[in-house]
SERO-4910 file (N, C-alpha, C, O; in steps of 0.05 Angstrom, whole numbers):
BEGIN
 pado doro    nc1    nc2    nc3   cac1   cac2   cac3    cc1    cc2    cc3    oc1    oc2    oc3
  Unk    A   -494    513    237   -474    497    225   -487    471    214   -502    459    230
  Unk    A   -483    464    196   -485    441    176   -469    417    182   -444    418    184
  Unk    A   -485    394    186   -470    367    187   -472    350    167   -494    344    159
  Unk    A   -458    343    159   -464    312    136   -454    289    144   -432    283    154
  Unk    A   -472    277    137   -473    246    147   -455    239    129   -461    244    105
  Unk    A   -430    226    137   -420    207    121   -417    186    109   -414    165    120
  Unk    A   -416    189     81   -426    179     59   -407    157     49   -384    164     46
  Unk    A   -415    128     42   -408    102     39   -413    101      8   -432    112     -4
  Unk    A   -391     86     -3   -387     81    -31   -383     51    -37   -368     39    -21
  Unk    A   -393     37    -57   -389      9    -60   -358      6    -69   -344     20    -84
  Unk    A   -352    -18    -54   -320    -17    -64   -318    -29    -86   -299    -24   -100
  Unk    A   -336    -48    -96   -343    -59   -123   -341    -34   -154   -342    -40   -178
  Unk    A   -340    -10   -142   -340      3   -162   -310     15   -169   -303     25   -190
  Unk    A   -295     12   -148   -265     15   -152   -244    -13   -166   -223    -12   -179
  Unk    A   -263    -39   -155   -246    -61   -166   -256    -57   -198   -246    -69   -218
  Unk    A   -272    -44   -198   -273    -46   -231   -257    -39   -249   -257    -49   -272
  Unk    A   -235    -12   -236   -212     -1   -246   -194    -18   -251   -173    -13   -264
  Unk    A   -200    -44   -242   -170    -58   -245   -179    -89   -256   -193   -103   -242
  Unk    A   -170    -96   -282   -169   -124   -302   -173   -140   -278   -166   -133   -256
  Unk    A   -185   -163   -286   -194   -183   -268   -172   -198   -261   -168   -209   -240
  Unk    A   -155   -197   -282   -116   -209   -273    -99   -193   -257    -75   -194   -253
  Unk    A   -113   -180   -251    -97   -163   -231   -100   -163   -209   -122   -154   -201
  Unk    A    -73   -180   -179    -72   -188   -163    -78   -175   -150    -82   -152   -157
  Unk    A    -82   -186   -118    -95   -166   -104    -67   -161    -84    -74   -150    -63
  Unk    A    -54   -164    -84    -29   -145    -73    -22   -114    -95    -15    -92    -88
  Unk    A    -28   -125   -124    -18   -101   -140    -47    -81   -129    -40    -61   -116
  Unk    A    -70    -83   -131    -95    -67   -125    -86    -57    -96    -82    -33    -96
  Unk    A    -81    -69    -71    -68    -70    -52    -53    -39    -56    -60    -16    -49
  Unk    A    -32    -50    -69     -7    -27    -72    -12     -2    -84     -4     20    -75
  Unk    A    -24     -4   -105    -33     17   -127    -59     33   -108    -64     54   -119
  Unk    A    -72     30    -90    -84     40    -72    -87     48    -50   -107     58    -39
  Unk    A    -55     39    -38    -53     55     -8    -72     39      4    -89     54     14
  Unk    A    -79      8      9    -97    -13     23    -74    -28     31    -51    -27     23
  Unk    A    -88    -50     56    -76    -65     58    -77    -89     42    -88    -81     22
  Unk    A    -73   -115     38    -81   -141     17   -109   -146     28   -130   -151     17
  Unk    A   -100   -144     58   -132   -164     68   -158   -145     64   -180   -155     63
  Unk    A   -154   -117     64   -186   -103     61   -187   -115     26   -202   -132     18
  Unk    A   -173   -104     14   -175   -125    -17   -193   -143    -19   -215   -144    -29
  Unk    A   -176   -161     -4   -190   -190     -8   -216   -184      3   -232   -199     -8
  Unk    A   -231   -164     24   -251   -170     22   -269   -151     12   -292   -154     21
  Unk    A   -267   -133     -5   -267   -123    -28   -282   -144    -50   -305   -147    -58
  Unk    A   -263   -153    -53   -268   -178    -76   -291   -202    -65   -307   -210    -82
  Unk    A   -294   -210    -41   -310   -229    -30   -335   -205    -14   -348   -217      4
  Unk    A   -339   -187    -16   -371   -182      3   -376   -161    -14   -363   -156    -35
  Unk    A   -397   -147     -4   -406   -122     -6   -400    -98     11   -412    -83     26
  Unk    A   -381   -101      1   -370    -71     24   -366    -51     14   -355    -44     -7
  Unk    A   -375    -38     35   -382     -8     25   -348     16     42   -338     13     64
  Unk    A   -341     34     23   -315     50     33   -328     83     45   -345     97     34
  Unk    A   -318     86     63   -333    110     76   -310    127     52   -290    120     40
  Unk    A   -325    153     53   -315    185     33   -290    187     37   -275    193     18
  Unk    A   -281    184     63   -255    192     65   -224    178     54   -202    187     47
  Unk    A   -235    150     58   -219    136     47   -224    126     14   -207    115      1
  Unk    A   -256    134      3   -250    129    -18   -237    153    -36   -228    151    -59
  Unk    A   -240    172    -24   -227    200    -33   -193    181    -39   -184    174    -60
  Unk    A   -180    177    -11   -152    171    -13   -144    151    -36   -125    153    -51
  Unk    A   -159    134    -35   -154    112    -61   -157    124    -90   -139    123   -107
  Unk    A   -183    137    -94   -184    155   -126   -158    166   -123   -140    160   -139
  Unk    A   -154    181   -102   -128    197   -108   -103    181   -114    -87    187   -133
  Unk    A   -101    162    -99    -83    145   -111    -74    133   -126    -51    124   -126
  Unk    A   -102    130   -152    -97    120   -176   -100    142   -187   -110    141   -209
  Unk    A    -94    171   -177    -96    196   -194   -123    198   -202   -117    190   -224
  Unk    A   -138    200   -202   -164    202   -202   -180    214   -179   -179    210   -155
  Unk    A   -203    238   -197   -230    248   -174   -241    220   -169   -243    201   -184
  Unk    A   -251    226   -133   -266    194   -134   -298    195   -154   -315    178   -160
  Unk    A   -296    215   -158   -334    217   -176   -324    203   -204   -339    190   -220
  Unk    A   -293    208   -208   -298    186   -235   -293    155   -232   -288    140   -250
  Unk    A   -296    151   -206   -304    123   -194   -335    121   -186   -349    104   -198
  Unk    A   -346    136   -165   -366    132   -166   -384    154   -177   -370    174   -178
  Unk    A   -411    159   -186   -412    171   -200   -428    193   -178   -422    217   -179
  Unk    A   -449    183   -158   -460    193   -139   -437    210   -116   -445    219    -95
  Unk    A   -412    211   -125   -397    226   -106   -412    261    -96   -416    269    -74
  Unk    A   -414    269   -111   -429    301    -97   -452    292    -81   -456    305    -61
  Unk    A   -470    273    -87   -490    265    -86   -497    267    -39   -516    256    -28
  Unk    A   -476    283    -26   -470    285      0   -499    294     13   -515    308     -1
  Unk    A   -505    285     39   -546    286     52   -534    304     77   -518    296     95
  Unk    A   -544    326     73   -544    342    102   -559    330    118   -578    319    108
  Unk    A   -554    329    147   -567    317    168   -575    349    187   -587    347    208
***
């Protein structure tokens, strides 16, 4: 049986979906987040594990690969 290490996505590549005027309660809402992972979204480098960035693509209707592009890109361990 096959394991894969679970795989981290920059969240910087999802705030890009959304105009720079766009609040972070609306990004918030439109993504099934809370405000405060948002906000730090917007202030660090944080990285979204697969599972949850799966749930957010989906949320803006979207595969997450047409957020990030390395989505298949999964490392058997």
């Amino acid at each position: 049986m096959r394991h894969f290490k679970t795989k981290q996505f920059p969240a910087k590549e999802i705030m890009k979906m959304f105009s720079p005027e766009t609040s972070t309660q609306q990004i918030a809402e439109a993504v099934g987040a809370d405000w405060h992972t948002v906000m730090k979204w917007k202030a660090d480098d944080v990285h979204i594990n697969q599972w949850y960035a799966d749930k957010y693509a989906v949320r803006l209707g979207l595969h997450p690969s047409a957020i990030w592009d390395d989505w298949f890109a999964l490392e058997a361990v």
